[in-house]
LUMLUM-832009 format. One record per residue (C-alpha): residue in one letter; x, y, z. Coordinates in steps of 0.1 Angstrom, whole numbers, padded with zeros to 4 digits, always signed. Layout:
# residues N
aXYZ/...
# end
This chain:
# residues 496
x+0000+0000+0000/x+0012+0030-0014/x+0025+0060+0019/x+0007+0092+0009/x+0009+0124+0030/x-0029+0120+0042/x-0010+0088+0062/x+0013+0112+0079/x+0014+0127+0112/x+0003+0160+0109/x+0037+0175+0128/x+0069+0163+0142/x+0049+0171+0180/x+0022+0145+0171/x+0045+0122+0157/x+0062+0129+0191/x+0032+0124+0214/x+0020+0089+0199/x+0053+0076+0202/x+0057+0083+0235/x+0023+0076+0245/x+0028+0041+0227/x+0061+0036+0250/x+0043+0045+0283/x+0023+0021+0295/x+0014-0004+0328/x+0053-0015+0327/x+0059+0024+0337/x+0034+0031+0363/x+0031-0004+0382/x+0061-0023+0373/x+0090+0004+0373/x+0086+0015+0413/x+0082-0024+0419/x+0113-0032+0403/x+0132-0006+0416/x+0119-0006+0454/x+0124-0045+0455/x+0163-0042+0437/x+0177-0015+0465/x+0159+0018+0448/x+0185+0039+0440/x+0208+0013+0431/x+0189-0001+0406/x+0185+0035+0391/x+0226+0036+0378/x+0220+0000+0358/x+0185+0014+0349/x+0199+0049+0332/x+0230+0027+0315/x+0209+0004+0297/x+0188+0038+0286/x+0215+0045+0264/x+0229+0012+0260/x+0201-0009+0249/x+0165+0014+0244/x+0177+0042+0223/x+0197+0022+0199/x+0165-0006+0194/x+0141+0028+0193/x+0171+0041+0166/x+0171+0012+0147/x+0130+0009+0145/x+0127+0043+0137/x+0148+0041+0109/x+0134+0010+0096/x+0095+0021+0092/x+0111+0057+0080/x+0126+0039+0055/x+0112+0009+0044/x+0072+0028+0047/x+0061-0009+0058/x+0051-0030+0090/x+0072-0054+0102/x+0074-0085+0081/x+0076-0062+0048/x+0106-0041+0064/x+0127-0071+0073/x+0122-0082+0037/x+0129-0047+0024/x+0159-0046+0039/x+0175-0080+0043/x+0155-0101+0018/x+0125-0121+0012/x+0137-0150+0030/x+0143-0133+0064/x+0107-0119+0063/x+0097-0147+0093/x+0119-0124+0112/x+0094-0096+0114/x+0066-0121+0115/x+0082-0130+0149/x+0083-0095+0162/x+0044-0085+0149/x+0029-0119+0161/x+0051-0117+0196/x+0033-0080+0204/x+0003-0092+0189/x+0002-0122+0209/x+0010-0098+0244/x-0020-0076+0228/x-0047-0105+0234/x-0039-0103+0270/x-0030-0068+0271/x-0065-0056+0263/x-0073-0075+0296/x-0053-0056+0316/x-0064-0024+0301/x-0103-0037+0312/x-0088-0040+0347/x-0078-0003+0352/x-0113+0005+0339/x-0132-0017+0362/x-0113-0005+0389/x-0115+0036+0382/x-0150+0023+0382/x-0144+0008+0412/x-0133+0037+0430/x-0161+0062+0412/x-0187+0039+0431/x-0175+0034+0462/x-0167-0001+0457/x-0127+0002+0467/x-0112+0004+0488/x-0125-0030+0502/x-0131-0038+0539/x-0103-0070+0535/x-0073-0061+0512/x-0084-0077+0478/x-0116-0086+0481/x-0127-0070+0453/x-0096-0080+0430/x-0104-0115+0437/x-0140-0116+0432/x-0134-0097+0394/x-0105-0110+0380/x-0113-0142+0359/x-0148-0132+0361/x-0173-0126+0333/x-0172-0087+0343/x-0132-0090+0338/x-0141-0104+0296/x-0169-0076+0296/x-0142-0046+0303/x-0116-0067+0283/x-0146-0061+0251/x-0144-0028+0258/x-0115-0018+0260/x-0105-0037+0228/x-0136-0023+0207/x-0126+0013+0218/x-0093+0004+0207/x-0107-0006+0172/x-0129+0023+0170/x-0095+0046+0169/x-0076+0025+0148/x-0100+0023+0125/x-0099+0062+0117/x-0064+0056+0105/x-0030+0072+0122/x-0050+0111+0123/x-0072+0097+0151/x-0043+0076+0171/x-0025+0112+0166/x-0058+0134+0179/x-0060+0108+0215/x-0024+0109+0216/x-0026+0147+0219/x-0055+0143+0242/x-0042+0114+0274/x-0004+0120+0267/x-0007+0157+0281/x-0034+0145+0306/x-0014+0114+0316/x+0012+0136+0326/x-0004+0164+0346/x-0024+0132+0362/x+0011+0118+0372/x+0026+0153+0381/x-0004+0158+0408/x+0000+0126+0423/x+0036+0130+0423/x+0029+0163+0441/x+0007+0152+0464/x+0026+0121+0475/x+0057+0146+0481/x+0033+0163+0503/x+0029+0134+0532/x+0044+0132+0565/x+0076+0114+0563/x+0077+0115+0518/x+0114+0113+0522/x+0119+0080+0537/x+0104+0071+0496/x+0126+0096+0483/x+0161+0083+0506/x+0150+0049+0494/x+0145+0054+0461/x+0179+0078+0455/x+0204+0065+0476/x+0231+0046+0458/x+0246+0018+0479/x+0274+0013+0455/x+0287-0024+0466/x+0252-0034+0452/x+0263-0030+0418/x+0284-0060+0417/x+0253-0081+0419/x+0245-0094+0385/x+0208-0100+0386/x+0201-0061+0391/x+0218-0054+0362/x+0198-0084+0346/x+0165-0066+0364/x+0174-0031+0347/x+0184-0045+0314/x+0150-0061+0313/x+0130-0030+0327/x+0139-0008+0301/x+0133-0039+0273/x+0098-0042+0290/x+0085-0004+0295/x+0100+0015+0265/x+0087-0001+0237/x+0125-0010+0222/x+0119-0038+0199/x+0080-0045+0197/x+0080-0032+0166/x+0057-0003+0175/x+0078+0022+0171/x+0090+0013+0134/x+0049+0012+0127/x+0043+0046+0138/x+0076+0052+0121/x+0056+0041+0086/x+0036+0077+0093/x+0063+0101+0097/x+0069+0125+0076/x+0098+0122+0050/x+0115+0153+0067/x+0115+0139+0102/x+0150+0130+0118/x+0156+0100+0136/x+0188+0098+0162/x+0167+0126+0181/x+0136+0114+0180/x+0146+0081+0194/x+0169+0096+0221/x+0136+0116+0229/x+0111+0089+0232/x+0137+0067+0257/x+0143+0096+0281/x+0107+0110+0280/x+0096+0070+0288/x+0118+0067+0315/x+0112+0104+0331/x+0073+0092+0333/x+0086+0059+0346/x+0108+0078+0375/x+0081+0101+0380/x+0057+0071+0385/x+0084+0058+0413/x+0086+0090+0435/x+0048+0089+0435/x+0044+0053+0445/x+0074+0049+0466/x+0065+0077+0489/x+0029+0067+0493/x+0040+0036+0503/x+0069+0047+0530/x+0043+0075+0542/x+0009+0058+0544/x+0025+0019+0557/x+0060+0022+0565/x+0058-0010+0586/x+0046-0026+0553/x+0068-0020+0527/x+0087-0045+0525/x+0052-0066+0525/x+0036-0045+0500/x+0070-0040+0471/x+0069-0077+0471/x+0031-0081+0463/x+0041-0085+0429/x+0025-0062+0398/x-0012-0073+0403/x-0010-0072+0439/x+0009-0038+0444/x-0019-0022+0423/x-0049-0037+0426/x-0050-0051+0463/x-0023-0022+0485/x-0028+0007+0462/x-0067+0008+0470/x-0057+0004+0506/x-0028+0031+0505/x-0046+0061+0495/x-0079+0052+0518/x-0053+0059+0544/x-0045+0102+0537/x-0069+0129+0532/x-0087+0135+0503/x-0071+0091+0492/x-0102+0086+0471/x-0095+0114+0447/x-0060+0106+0443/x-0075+0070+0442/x-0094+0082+0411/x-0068+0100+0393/x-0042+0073+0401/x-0066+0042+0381/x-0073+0066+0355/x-0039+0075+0347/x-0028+0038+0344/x-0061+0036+0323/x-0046+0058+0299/x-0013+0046+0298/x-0026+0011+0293/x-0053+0023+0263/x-0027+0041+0245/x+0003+0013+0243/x-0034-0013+0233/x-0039+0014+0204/x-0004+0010+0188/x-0004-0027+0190/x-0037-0034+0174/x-0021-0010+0147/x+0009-0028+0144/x-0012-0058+0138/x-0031-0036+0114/x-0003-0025+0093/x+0008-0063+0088/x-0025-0072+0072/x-0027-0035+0053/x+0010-0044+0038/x-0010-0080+0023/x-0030-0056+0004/x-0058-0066+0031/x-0085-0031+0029/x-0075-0012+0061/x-0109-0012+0073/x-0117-0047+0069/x-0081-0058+0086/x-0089-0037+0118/x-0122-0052+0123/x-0104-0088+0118/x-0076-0077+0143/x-0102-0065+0166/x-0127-0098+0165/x-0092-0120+0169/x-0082-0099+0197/x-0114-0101+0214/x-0116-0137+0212/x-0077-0143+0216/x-0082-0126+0248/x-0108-0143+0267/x-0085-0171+0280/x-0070-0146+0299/x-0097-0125+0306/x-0113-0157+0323/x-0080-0180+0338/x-0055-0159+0357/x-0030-0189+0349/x-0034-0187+0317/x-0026-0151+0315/x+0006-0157+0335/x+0020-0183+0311/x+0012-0160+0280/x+0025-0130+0298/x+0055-0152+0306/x+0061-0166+0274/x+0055-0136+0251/x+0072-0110+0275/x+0105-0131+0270/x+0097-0134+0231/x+0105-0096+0231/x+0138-0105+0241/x+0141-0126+0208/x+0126-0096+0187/x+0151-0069+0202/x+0180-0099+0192/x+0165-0099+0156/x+0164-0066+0149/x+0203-0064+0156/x+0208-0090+0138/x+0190-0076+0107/x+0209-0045+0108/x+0244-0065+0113/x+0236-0085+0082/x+0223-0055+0062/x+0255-0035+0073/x+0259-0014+0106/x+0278+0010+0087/x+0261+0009+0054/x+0225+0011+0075/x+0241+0044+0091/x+0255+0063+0061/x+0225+0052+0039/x+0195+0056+0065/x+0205+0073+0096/x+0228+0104+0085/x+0201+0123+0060/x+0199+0156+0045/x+0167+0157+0075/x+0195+0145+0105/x+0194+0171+0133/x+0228+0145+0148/x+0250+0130+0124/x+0258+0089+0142/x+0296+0082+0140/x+0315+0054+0133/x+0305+0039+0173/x+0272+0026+0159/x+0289-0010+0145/x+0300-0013+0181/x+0268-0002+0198/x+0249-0024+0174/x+0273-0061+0180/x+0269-0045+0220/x+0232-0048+0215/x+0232-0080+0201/x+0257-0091+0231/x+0230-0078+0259/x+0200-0096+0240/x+0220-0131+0238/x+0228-0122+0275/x+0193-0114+0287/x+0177-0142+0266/x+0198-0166+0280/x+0192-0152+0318/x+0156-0153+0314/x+0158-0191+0298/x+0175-0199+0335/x+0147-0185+0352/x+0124-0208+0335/x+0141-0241+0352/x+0126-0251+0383/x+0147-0263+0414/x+0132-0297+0408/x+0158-0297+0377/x+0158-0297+0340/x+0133-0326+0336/x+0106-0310+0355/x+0110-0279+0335/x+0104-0293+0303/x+0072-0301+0311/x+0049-0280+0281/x+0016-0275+0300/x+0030-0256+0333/x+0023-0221+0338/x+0058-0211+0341/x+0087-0239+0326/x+0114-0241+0298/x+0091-0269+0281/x+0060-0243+0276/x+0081-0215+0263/x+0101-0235+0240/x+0070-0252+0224/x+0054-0221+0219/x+0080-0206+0205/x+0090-0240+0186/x+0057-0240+0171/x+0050-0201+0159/x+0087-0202+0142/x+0079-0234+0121/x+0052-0217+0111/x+0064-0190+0105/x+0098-0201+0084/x+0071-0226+0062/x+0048-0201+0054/x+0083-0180+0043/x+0094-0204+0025/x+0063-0205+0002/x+0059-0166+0004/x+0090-0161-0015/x+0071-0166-0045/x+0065-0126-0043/x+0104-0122-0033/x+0112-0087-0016/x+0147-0075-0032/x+0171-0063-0003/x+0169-0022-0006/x+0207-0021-0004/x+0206-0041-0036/x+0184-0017-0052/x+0200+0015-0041/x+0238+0020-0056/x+0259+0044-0038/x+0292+0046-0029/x+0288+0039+0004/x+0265+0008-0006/x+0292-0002-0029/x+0320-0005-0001/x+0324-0033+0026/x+0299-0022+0055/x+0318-0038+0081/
# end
């Protein structure tokens, strides 16, 4: 499908806003001050800003430059620029945040439910999670999970001038939400013990290799670096727009939304139940949110409004990040020459039948959440590896360094780019470990557990056979690499 300027992003600040809104999502506001409280706060923050610049901004650098460039989705841009035959690559990355998309929309019906929630009177409950137990898996858990994922549709489906009007709408409102409740959490007795925690460096720390394995994967899970969103909304920009900044933008105004996010929970928390911190860090994602959160702003003056704004922020967060992934899956179908209109309302009715497993079996959303959330460790590795065989230096002089550059990238991107493929084998294989029980390597194989080696592997062992068949008859309509197509001096000499 042809890119025509009525597909554009309107300006370089909408183009700016949907990005970043696309980036921020759950992983900022309930999984960043979980992460960081339960790996020493501030120590985790040094490993955390490293692998900002280290791993995020070069992935968002390299998916930016691929949609800019190749003016296609995923499967269509690997092909574009490595070759027909590598197209299962993309395939892998589009189906892996398609697949977290199904369950995604669940999670976004559980922030509504509970703003809901708090609106009525409902929350906080008289026993600590009452009310999260009696919804989740319930039918009014698939009924927000519909919702959430027709609304969704009902954007997409206006094309990338609507997902650019919301974005302009909740990311400005996400963020004064956030600033207030950061304000207001600054405000209570004793907010420092959150902020001494959360800043204090204890510097021996850092010579423990699972926080750095903790930060790595933080900023893998909550900036959108190698989902393959970014290079779809990348499809939209306009041909002026620079990429090096724009990518260096999106990581740090992610991770300032994510820190923000931190001071506000993190004092709550130390303020409101200092005896229980340690108790309420480790109640996990679900069970810091919707079980203490409830409970920790019934505890100050005026906790139900804050309690309000709090849900309806993370509803926002969670909606916008849904949008660009049903968009992604979108653009895949729009680049088979599938009408855009029809392929949205497919993506929709898969997603909203895709997700009821979830929506109704809380195990079954942890294994996909499990299996898929490591898969985007795998599509951050293929993206390096797509640029390595296309030609660090050849992708840089030919796609990166324009006429439109506002940075010109020097002759460091090889290295960053082999040091990006080093962190990806690193963190793949960490989170592989995790997978084996204590009962051994036997035990773990087994395909049907919620968490193992032997469910991950045969999910994945399944998709890519799929995926590398259907390839192999797909090359029928080859896709000629670009570099092939394109003769410049710079194509002309040895890349490496």
């Amino acid at each position: 499908m042809p890119h025509t300027a009525s597909e554009s992003f309107s300006s370089r600040w909408g183009m700016m806003l949907a990005m970043i809104s696309l980036a921020v999502g759950t992983g900022n506001v309930w999984r960043f001050p979980r992460i960081a409280a339960t790996n020493d706060g501030g120590t985790f923050l040094v490993p955390w800003l490293i692998f900002l610049f280290a791993w995020s901004i070069p992935l968002l650098m390299i998916e930016f430059t691929m949609g800019k460039a190749m003016r296609a989705g995923p499967v269509d841009a690997f092909g574009k620029l490595i070759g027909s035959r590598f197209r299962w690559m993309g395939l892998w990355v589009a189906f892996t945040a398609t697949a977290i998309m199904f369950y995604y929309s669940v999670v976004t019906g559980w922030t509504l439910r509970f703003f809901i929630a708090v609106l009525t009177g409902e929350i906080p409950d008289a026993v600590p999670g009452s009310f999260w137990q009696g919804f989740e898996g319930s039918g009014q858990a698939v009924l927000t999970h519909a919702v959430m994922m027709s609304a969704g549709v009902a954007l997409v489906y206006h094309g990338v001038r609507g997902i650019e009007r919301i974005a302009r709408l909740l990311l400005p409102t996400l963020l004064l939400l956030i600033i207030a409740l950061m304000v207001r959490a600054l405000s209570l007795p004793n907010a420092h013990i959150g902020l001494d925690f959360l800043f204090t460096v204890h510097w021996e720390q850092l010579a423990n290799a699972e926080l750095w394995m903790q930060a790595l994967t933080q900023n893998a899970w909550d900036t959108g670096a190698g989902w393959g969103l970014i290079l779809t909304y990348a499809i939209y920009a306009r041909s002026r727009e620079d990429t090096t900044l724009n990518a260096a933008l999106i990581g740090f105004g992610n991770n300032s939304i994510s820190l923000m996010a931190g001071i506000l929970v993190l004092c709550t928390i130390f303020s409101v139940r200092p005896d229980a911190a340690t108790e309420i860090v480790g109640a996990g994602n679900n069970g810091l949110t919707f079980i203490w959160v409830p409970q920790l702003f019934a505890g100050m003056p005026g906790g139900r409004l804050f309690m309000a704004l709090f849900f309806l922020a993370l509803l926002f967060a969670a909606f916008t990040s849904l949008v660009s992934m049903i968009e992604l899956a979108t653009r895949v179908l729009v680049d088979r020459r599938v009408n855009r209109r029809r392929a949205v309302l497919f993506v929709g009715l898969a997603g909203l039948l895709f997700g009821l497993p979830s929506a109704l079996s809380p195990s079954f959303f942890n294994n996909q959440d499990a299996v898929w959330g490591i898969g985007l460790m795998v599509s951050g590795l293929l993206f390096t590896v797509a640029v390595l065989r296309y030609g660090a230096r050849r992708f840089r002089l030919i796609f990166m360094n324009t006429s439109e550059s506002d940075f010109t990238v020097g002759g460091w991107w090889r290295t960053m780019v082999v040091f990006l493929l080093l962190e990806a084998v690193v963190l793949l294989a960490w989170w592989l470990s995790q997978t084996i029980s204590a009962e051994g390597l036997a035990a773990s194989l087994n395909p049907f557990a919620e968490w193992s080696l032997g469910t991950v592997l045969l999910q994945w062992g399944t998709v890519l056979t799929l995926f590398i068949l259907w390839n192999r008859r797909a090359e029928r309509g080859k896709l000629v690499p670009i570099g092939n197509r394109r003769k410049t001096r710079d194509a002309e000499e040895d890349p490496r």
